[in-house]
C-alpha positions as CSV (number, residue, x, y, z in Angstrom):
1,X,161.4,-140.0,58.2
2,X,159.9,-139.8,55.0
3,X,157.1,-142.8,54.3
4,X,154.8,-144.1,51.6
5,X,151.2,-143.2,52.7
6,X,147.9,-144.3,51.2
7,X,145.4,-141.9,51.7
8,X,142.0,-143.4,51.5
9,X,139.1,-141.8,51.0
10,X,136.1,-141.8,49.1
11,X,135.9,-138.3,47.8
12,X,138.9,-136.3,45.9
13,X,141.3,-134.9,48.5
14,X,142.9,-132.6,45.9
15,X,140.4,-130.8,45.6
16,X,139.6,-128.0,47.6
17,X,135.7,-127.8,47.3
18,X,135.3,-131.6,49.1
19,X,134.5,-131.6,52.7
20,X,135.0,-127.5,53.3
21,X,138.6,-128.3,51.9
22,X,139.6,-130.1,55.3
23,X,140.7,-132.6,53.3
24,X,142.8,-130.7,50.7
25,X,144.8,-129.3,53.5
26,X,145.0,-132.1,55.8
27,X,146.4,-134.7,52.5
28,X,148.8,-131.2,51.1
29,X,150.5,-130.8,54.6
30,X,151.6,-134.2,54.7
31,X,152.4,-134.5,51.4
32,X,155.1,-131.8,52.5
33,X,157.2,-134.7,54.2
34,X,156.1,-137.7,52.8
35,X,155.3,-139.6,49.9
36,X,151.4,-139.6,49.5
37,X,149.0,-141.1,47.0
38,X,145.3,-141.4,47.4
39,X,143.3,-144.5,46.9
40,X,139.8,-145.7,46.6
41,X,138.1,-143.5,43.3
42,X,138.6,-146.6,41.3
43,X,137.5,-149.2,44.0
44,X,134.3,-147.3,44.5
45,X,133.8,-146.8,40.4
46,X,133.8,-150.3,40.2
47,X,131.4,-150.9,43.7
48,X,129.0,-148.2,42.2
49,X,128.8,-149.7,38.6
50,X,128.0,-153.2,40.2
51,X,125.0,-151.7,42.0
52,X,123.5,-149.7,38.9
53,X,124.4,-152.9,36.6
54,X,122.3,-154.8,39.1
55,X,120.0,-152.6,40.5
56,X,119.5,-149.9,37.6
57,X,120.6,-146.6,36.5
58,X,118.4,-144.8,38.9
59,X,118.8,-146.5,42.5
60,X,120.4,-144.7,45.1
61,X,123.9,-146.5,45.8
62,X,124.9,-146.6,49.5
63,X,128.9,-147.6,50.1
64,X,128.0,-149.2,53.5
65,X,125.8,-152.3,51.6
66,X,129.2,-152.7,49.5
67,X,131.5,-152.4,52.3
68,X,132.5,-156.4,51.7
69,X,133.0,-155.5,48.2
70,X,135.4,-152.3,48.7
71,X,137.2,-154.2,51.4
72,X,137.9,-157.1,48.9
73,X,138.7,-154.4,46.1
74,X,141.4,-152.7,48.0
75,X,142.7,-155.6,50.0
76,X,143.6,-156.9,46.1
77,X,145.5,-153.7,45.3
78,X,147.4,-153.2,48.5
79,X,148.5,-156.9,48.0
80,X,150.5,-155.4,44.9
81,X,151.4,-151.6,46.3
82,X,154.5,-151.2,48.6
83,X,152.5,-147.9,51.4
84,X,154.0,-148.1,54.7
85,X,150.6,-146.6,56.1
86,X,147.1,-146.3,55.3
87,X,145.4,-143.2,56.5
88,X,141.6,-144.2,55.9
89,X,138.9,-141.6,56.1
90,X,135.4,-143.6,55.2
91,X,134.5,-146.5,57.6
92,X,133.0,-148.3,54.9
93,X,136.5,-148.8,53.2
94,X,138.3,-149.8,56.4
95,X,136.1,-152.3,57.9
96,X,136.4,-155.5,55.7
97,X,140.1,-154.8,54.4
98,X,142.4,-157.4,55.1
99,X,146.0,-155.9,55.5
100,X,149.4,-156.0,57.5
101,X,150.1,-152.1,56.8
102,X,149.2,-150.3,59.8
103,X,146.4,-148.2,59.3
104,X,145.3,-144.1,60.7
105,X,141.2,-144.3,60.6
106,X,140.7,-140.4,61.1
107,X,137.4,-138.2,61.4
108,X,135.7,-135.6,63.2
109,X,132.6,-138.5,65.1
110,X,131.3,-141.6,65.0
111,X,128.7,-142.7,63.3
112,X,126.7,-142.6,66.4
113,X,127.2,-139.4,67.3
114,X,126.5,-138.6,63.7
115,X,123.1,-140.1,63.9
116,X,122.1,-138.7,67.5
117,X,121.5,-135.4,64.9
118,X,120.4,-137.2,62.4
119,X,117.9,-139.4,63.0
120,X,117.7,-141.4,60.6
121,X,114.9,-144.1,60.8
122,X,115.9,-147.2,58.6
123,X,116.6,-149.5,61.3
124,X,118.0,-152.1,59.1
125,X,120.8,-149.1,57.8
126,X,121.3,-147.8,61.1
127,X,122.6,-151.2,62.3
128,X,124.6,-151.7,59.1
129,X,126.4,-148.6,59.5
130,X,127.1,-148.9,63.1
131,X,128.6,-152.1,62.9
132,X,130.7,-151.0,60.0
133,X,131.4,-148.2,62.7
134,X,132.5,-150.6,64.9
135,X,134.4,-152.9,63.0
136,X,136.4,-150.2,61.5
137,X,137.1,-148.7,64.8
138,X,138.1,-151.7,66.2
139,X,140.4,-152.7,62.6
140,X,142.3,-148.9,62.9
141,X,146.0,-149.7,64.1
142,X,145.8,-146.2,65.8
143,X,142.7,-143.6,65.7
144,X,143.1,-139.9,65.3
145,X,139.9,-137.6,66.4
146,X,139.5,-133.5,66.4
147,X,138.1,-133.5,69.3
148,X,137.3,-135.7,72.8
149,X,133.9,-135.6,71.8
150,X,134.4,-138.1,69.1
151,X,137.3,-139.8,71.0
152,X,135.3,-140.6,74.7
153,X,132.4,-142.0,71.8
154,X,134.8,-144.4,70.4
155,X,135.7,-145.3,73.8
156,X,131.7,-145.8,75.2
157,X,130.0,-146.3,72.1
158,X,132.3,-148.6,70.5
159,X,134.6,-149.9,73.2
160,X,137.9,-148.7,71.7
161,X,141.0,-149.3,73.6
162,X,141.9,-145.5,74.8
163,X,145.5,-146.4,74.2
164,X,145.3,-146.2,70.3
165,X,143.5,-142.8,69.8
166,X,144.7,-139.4,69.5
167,X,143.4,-136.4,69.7
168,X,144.6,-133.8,67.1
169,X,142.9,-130.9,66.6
170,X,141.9,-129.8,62.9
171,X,143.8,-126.0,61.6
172,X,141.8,-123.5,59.4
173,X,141.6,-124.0,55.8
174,X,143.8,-121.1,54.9
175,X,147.2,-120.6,52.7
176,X,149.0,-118.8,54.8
177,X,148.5,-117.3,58.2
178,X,147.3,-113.5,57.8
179,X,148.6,-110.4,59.1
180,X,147.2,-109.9,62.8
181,X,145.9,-106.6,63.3
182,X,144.1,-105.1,66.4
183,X,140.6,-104.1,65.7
184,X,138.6,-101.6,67.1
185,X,134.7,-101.8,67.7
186,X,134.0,-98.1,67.8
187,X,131.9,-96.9,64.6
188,X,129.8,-100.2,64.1
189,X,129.6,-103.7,65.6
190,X,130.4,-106.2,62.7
191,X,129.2,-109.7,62.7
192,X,129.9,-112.3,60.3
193,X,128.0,-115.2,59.5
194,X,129.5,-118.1,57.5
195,X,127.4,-121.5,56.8
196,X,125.7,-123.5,54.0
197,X,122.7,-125.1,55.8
198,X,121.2,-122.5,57.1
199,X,119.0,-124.2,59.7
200,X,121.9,-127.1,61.2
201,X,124.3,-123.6,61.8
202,X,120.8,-121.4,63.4
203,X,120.8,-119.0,60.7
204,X,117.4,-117.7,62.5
205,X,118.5,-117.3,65.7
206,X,121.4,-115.1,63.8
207,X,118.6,-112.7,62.1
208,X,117.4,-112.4,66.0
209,X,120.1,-111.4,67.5
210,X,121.7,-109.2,65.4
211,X,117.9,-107.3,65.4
212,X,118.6,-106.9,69.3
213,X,121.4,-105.2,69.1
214,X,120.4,-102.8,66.8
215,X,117.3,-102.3,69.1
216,X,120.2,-101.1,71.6
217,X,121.0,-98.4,69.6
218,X,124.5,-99.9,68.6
219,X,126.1,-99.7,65.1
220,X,125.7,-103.0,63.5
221,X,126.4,-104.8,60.5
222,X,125.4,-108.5,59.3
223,X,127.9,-110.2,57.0
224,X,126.1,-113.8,55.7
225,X,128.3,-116.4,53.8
226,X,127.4,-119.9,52.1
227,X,123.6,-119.3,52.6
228,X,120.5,-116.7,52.2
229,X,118.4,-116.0,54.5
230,X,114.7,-118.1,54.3
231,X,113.1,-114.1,54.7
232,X,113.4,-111.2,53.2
233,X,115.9,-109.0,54.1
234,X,115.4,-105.8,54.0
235,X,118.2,-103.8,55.8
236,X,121.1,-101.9,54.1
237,X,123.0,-102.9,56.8
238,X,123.0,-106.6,55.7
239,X,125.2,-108.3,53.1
240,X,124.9,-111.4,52.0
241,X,127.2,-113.8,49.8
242,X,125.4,-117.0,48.9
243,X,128.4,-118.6,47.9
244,X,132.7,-117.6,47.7
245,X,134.8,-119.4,46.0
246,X,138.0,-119.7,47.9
247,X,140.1,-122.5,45.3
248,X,139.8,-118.9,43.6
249,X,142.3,-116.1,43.9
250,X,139.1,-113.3,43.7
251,X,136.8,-115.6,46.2
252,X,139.8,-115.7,48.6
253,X,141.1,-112.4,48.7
254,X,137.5,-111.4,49.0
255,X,137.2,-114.0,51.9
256,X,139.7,-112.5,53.9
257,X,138.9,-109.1,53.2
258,X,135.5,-109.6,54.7
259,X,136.7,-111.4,57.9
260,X,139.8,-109.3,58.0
261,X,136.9,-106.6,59.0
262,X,134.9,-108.5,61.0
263,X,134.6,-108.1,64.6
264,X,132.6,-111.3,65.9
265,X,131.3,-114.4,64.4
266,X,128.1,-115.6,65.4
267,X,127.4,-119.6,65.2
268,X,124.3,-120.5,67.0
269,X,124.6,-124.3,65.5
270,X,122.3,-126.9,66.3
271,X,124.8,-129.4,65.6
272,X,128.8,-129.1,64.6
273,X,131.5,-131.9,64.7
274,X,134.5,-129.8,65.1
275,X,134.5,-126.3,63.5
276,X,137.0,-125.7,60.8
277,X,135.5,-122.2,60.4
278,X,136.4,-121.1,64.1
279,X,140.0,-122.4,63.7
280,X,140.0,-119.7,60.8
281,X,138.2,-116.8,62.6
282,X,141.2,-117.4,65.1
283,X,143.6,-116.6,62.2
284,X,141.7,-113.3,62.1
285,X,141.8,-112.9,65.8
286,X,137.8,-112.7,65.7
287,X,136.5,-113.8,68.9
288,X,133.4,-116.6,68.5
289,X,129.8,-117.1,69.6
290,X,128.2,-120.1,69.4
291,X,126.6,-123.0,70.8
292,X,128.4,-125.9,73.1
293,X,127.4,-128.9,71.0
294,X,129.2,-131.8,69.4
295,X,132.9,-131.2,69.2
296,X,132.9,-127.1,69.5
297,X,134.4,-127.2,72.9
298,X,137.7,-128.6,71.7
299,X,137.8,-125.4,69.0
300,X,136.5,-122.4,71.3
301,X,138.3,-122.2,74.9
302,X,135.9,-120.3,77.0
303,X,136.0,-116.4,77.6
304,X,139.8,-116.9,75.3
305,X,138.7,-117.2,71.4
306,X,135.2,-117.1,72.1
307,X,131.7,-117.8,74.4
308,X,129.8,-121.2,74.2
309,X,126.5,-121.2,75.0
310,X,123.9,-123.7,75.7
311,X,122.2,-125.1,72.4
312,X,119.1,-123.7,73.9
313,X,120.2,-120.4,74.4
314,X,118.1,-117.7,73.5
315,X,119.1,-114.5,70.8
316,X,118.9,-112.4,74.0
317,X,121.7,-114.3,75.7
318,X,123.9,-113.9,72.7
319,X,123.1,-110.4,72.2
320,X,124.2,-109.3,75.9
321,X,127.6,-111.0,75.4
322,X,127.8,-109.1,72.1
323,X,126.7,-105.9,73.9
324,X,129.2,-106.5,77.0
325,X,132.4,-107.0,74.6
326,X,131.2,-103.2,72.5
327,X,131.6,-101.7,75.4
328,X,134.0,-102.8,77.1
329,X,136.6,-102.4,74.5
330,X,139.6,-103.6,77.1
331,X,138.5,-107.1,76.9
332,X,137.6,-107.3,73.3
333,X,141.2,-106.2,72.7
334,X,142.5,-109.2,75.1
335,X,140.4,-111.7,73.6
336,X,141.5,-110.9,69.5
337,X,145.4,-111.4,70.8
338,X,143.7,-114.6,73.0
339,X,142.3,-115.8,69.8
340,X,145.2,-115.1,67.5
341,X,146.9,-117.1,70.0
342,X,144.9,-120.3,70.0
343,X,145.8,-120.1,66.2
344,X,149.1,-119.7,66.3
345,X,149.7,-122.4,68.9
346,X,146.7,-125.0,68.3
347,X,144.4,-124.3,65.2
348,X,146.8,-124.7,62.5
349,X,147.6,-127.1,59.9
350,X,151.1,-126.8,60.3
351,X,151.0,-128.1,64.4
352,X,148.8,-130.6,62.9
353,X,150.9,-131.9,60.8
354,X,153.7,-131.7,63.1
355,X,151.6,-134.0,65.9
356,X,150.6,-136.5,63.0
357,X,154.5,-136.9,61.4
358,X,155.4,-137.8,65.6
359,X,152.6,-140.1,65.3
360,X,154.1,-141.9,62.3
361,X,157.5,-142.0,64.0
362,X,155.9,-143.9,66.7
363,X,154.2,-146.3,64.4
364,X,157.6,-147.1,63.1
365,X,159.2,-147.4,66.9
366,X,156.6,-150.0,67.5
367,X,157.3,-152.4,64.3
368,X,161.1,-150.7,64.1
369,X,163.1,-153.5,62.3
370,X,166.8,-153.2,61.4
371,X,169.1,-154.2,58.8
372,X,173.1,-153.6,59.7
373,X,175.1,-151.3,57.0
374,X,178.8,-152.0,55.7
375,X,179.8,-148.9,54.0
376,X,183.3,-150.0,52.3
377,X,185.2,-147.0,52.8
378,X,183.9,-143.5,53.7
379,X,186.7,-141.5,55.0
380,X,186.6,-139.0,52.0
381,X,182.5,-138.7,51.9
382,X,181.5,-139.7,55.2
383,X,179.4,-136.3,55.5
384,X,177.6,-137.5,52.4
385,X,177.2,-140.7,53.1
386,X,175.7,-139.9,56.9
387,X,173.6,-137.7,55.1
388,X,172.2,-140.6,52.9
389,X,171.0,-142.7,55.8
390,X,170.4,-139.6,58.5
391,X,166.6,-140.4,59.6
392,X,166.2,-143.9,58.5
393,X,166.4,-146.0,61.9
394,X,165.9,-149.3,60.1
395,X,169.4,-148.9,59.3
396,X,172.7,-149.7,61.2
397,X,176.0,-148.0,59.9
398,X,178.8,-149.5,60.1
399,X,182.4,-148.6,58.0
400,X,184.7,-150.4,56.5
401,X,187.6,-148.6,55.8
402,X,190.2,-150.6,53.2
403,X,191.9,-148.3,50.7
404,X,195.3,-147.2,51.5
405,X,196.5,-146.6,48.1
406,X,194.7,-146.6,44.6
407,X,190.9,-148.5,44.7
408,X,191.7,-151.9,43.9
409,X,189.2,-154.3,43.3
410,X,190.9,-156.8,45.4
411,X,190.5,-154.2,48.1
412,X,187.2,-153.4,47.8
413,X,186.7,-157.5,47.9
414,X,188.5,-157.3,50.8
415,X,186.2,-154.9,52.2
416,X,183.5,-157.3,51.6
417,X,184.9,-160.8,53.0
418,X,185.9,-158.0,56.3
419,X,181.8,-157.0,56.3
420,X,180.4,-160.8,56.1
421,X,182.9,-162.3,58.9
422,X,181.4,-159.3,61.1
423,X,178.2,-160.2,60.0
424,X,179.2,-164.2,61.2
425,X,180.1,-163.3,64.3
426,X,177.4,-161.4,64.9
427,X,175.1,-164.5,63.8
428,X,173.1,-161.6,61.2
429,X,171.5,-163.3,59.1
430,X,171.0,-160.6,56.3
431,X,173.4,-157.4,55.9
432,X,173.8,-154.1,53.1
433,X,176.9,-153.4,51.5
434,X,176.8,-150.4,50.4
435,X,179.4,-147.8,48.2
436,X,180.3,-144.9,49.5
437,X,178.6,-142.8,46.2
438,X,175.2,-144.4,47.0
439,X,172.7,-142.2,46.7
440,X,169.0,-143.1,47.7
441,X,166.5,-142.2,45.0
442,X,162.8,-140.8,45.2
443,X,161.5,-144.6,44.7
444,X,163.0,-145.6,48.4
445,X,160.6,-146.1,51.3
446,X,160.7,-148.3,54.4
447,X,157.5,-150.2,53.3
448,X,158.5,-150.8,49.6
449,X,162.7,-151.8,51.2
450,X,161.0,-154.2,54.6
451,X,158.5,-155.5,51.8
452,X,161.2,-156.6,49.2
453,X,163.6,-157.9,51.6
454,X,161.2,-160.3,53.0
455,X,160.0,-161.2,49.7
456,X,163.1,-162.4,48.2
457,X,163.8,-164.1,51.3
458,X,161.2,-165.6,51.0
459,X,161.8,-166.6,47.0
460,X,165.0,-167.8,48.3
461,X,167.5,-164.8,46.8
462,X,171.0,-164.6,47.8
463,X,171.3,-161.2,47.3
464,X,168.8,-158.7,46.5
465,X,170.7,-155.3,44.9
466,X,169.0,-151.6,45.4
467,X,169.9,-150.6,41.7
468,X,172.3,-151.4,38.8
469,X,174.4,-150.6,35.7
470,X,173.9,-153.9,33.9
471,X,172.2,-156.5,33.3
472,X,171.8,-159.1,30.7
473,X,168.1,-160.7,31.3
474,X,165.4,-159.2,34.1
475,X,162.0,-161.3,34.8
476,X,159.6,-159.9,36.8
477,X,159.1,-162.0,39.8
478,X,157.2,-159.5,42.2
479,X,156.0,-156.5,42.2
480,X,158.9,-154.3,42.1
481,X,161.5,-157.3,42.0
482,X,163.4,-159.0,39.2
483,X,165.2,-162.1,39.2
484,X,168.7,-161.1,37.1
485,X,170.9,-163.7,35.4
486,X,173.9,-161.2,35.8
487,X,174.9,-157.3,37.1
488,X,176.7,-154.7,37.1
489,X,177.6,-151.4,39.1
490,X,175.6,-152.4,42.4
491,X,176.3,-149.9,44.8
492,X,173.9,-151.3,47.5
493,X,173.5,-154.8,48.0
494,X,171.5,-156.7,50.5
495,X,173.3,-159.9,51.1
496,X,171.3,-163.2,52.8
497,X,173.0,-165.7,54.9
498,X,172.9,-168.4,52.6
499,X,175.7,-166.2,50.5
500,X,178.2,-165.9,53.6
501,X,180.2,-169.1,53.6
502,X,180.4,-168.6,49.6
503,X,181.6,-165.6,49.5
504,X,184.2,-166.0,52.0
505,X,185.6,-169.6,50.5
506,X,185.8,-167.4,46.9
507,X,189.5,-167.0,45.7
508,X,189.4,-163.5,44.2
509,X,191.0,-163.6,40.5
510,X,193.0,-160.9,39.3
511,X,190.7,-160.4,36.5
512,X,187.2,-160.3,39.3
513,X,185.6,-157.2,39.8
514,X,183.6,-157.3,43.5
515,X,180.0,-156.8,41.2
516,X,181.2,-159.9,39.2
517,X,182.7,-161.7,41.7
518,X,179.1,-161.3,43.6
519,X,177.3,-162.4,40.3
520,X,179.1,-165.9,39.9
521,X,178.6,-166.7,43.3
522,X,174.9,-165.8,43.8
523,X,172.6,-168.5,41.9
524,X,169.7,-167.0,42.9
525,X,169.7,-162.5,42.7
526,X,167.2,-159.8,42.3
527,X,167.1,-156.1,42.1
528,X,164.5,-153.5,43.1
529,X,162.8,-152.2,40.3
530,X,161.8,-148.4,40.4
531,X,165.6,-148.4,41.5
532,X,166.0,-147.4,44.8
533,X,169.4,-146.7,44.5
534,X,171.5,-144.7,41.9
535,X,175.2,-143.4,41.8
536,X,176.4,-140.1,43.1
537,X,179.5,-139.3,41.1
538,X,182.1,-137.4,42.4
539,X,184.4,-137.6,38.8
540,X,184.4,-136.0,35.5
541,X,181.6,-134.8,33.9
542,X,182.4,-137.5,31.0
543,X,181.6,-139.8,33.7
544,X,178.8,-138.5,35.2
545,X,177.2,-138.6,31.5
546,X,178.4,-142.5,31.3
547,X,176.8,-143.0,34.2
548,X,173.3,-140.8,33.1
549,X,173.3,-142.8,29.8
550,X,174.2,-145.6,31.7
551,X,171.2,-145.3,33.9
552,X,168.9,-144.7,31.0
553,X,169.1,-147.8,29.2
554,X,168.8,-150.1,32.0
555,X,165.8,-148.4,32.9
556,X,164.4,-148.2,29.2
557,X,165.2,-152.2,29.6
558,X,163.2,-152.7,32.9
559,X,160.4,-150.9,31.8
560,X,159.8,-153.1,28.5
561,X,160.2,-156.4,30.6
562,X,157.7,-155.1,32.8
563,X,155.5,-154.1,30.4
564,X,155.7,-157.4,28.4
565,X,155.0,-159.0,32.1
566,X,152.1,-157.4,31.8
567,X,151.0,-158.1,28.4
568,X,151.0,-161.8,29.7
569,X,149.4,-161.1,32.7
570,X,146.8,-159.7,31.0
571,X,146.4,-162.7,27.9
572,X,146.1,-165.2,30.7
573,X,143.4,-163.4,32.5
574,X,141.9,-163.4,29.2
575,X,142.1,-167.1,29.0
576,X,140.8,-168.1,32.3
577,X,137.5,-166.0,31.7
C-alpha cells in the first residue's frame, strides 16, 4: 500500500553528507514505495530567527528551549497537509505536536543513554531534554530502534509500553551490494580504520595494536579513514585518508576499492549507538573488531561478522585475535562468508525497508476503515479495474453489471438506483460509485481520501466526486476540497446518505445524463482537488485527446480559484495584523 509520509527531521535527509548518510538512505528506500516529503527546515528557520531576533546574532540556539514553538509551528501545517504518517526523527519536534496522524519516532538511543557518554553538566538542559525525551517517547504512536539497547532504555528509562516498539536494524550506507569475493591473508594483514572523532572510535588504541602485530613479525598494513592520527606517523606501511567523499563517484569507487582489499576492521570505540560502518564492512565480507558498547551488539554477532570486546580491553587482546584469524586461515575464510551473510540477510537497507513498509500495513490494520465500491459494469475491464483498487483495503468492491446492449444513460442510472438500494439495505451510510475507466492518479492516498470524506461530511456534502470534466464555479472550501455549483464526467463519486432517498425518488428524463442527473439532485457537492481520479480511455485517440484537453482546462480553472483563495487569504491576514 502506497501512503503519504511526512518525514520530519531537522537536518536535510537528501543529502548524503547529514548523519553519515543514514538518513539519505533510510528517507530514498521508502521513497521507493511511497509517497514521501520531508518537513521541519522551515519550522526550525522560523524557531531559529525568533531566538537571534530576541537573543542576538551571536547566541547559541538550542531546538529543545523551542520545542513548544516547533510543536505549535508544525501542528499549524499538518492541520492543512493530507500525510497518512509522520516518521519524526528529532524529539524536540515530536514532543509538543498536537496531531491525529499516527506517528514513527525513530533513532539509534535515548537521550539518556546519549548523555551517559556525554556528560553534559547543565542541569537545568539535562532535565529539559529528558523530559522532551520522555514526552516524545510517550507521544510516538509506534517506536522503531536499531538496536535493544535503545529499546530496553525506552522501556526502563522512560517507561514505554514494550508493545509499541520495534526493533529494526539499520543497512550499510551503500548503492548497491558489491561483488563478494574470498580474500586471502597470506602476503600482509590489512586493517582498516574508518572514523571522524578519533578519540570517541579509540583511534590510539588502533596505533597500538596494529604496532603489536608488526612486533610479531606479520605483514601489516594500516588503512585510516575520516581522521589523522594526533602523532606523527611515520611508517610506509600506513595510509591515511582524512576525509572521502562518497556522494562522489571518485570518493566512492575509491571507498570500495580500499575496503574491497581490506581484511579486518578495527573499532576499539569508547562509545557507538549502532554502527552503520560495520553493516558495510559486512557488504565486504570483512570480519570486525571492536568494543561491546552501546548498541554494537545488535550489528556484530559474536565469532560470525566479528569479536566484541570489553570497552576496557587492552591493544594486546585485540592483537591476539588479529594474530589467531592470520593464521588460521580456515576460520578467517568462514567468518568473510559469515559476515557476507549477516548482510545479505540483516544489515541492508532493502530488509529494512521491507520490515518498516509491514510496519505501515499494521498501522493501517489497526485504524483500517472502509468505504463499499459499486463499479457499474466491469465485465469487459474487470482486470483493469481489480488492478485499480488491488492493495487498497479501505475499499470494498462490489459490481454492478447493467449493459446488455449499447450504454445507455438510463442504464447506467439504473446501475446507480441498483448500487444505493444495496447500500439501504445494508444501512451504509456513505458508498463510491465508480466507472469502470477510473483510473487513480498520483495525488490519491488513504490520508488525503479518509481526510476528505470526513470533511465534507462534516460540511454537510451529498456527494463528494474524485475528479471531473466540468464545472461551472469551484470555491475552495478546504484544503484540497471545492464546493461545485455543477459537473461533469465524474467517474468516482462518493455518495452520503442524505442523497439516497433522492436519488431513488428521481424520474430519469430521456434527456438526463447519470453526471447531471447527480448534479440537480445534490444541493450541496464537492470535488477533490489535486484530482484523484482521471479517465482511462479505451477509444479513439480523437477521444483520448478530448479528454487530455479536457483535463487541462479544468485543471488550469482549479488552479486560478485556488490561487485567488489565496490572494484573499493572504489580504485578510494582512488586515487583522
Amino acid at each position: 500500500m502506497i501512503m503519504n509520509i511526512a518525514f520530519l527531521s531537522s537536518i536535510d535527509p537528501t543529502d548524503i553528507h547529514n548523519w553519515s548518510g543514514t538518513l539519505y538512505y533510510m528517507y530514498h528506500n521508502l521513497k521507493v514505495d511511497n509517497h514521501i516529503t520531508w518537513i521541519g527546515k522551515d519550522q526550525l528557520d522560523e524557531a531559529i530567527r525568533f531566538h537571534k531576533k530576541n537573543n542576538g546574532e551571536d547566541t547559541t540556539f538550542e531546538p529543545e528551549y523551542y520545542s513548544m514553538l516547533l510543536g505549535k509551528l508544525l501542528s499549524d501545517l499538518l492541520k492543512h497537509e493530507w500525510y497518512e504518517l509522520i516518521i519524526c526523527r528529532d524529539y524536540f519536534f515530536l514532543a509538543y505536536l498536537i496531531t491525529d496522524i499516527p506517528i514513527i519516532y525513530i533513532g539509534d538511543t535515548t537521550f539518556r543513554l546519549f548523555n551517559q557518554y556525554m556528560q553534559l553538566t547543565d542541569s537545568n538542559f539535562v532535565n529539559l531534554a529528558d523530559n522532551i525525551e520522555k514526552k516524545a517517547i510517550q507521544k510516538a504512536t509506534r517506536l522503531v530502534y536499531s538496536s535493544e539497547w535503545a529499546r530496553n532504555s525506552a522501556i526502563l528509562d522512560y517507561r514505554a509500553n514494550p508493545n509499541k516498539i520495534n526493533v529494526i536494524e539499520f543497512g550499510a550506507n551503500i548503492y548497491k551490494a558489491p561483488e563478494f569475493h574470498l580474500k586471502k591473508m597470506i602476503q600482509s594483514c590489512n586493517l582498516i580504520f574508518i572514523g571522524r572523532e578519533w578519540d570517541r572510535k579509540g583511534g590510539w588504541k588502533l596505533l597500538d595494536i596494529y604496532h603489536i602485530i608488526k612486533s610479531h613479525c606479520i605483514p601489516c598494513t594500516l588503512t585510516i579513514i575520516g581522521s589523522y592520527p594526533k602523532t606523527n606517523i611515520n611508517d610506509q606501511n600506513i595510509t591515511i585518508y582524512p576525509y572521502i567523499d562518497k556522494s562522489t563517484e571518485e570518493g566512492m569507487t575509491l571507498f570500495q576499492q580500499l575496503l574491497q582489499q581490506s581484511h579486518l576492521l578495527i573499532a576499539p570505540a569508547l562509545f557507538e549507538c549502532f554502527g552503520i560502518l560495520y553493516c558495510e564492512a559486512a557488504a565486504y565480507g570483512i570480519p570486525v573488531l571492536t568494543s561491546n558498547v552501546g548498541g554494537v551488539s545488535q550489528v556484530i554477532r559474536e565469532g560470525k561478522n566479528g569479536f566484541l570486546f570489553p570497552v576496557n580491553a587492552t591493544a594486546i587482546d585485540y592483537a591476539n585475535q588479529i594474530i589467531n584469524l592470520y593464521t588460521d586461515k580456515i576460520k578467517y575464510e568462514n567468518m568473510q562468508k559469515l559476515s557476507r551473510e549477516e548482510f545479505e540477510t540483516r544489515l541492508n537497507w532493502q530488509i529494512w525497508k521491507k520490515q518498516m513498509n509491514t510496519l505501515f500495513s499494521q498501522l493501517q490494520e489497526e485504524k483500517h476503515i472502509y468505504i463499499p465500491v459499486y463499479v457499474i459494469d466491469a465485465k469487459e475491464r474487470k482486470e483493469q479495474i481489480n488492478y485499480e483498487f488491488k492493495n487498497k483495503p479501505e475499499f470494498e468492491l462490489n459490481t454492478i453489471d447493467i449493459y446488455t446492449n449499447n450504454k445507455e444513460p438510463i442504464e447506467l442510472w439504473n446501475g446507480i438506483v441498483k448500487a444505493i438500494q444495496i447500500a439501504k439495505e445494508k444501512k451504509e451510510d456513505v458508498i463510491i460509485i465508480c466507472r469502470d475507466n477510473h483510473h487513480f492518479t498520483n495525488n490519491y492516498s488513504y490520508g488525503l481520501f479518509m481526510k476528505e470524506v470526513y470533511e465534507a461530511y462534516a460540511q454537510g456534502a451529498e456527494l463528494l466526486s474524485g475528479g471531473i470534466g466540468a464545472c461551472r464555479q469551484a470555491i475552495p472550501i478546504g484544503f484540497h476540497r471545492y464546493w461545485i455549483d455543477y459537473f461533469q464526467h465524474t467517474l468516482f463519486t462518493i455518495i452520503y446518505d442524505s442523497l439516497f432517498d433522492k436519488i431513488l425518488a428521481y424520474k430519469f428524463q430521456e434527456n438526463d445524463t447519470a453526471d447531471n442527473a447527480l448534479s440537480i439532485l445534490a444541493h450541496n457537492k464537492m470535488v477533490i482537488y489535486p484530482f484523484i481520479s482521471e479517465p482511462v480511455s479505451f477509444e479513439n485517440s480523437d477521444t483520448i485527446q478530448n479528454h487530455i484537453e479536457e483535463n487541462n482546462l479544468i485543471r488550469e480553472y482549479f488552479d486560478y480559484a485556488k490561487n485567488q483563495f489565496k490572494t484573499i487569504e493572504q489580504v485578510s491576514k494582512l488586515n487583522n495584523q
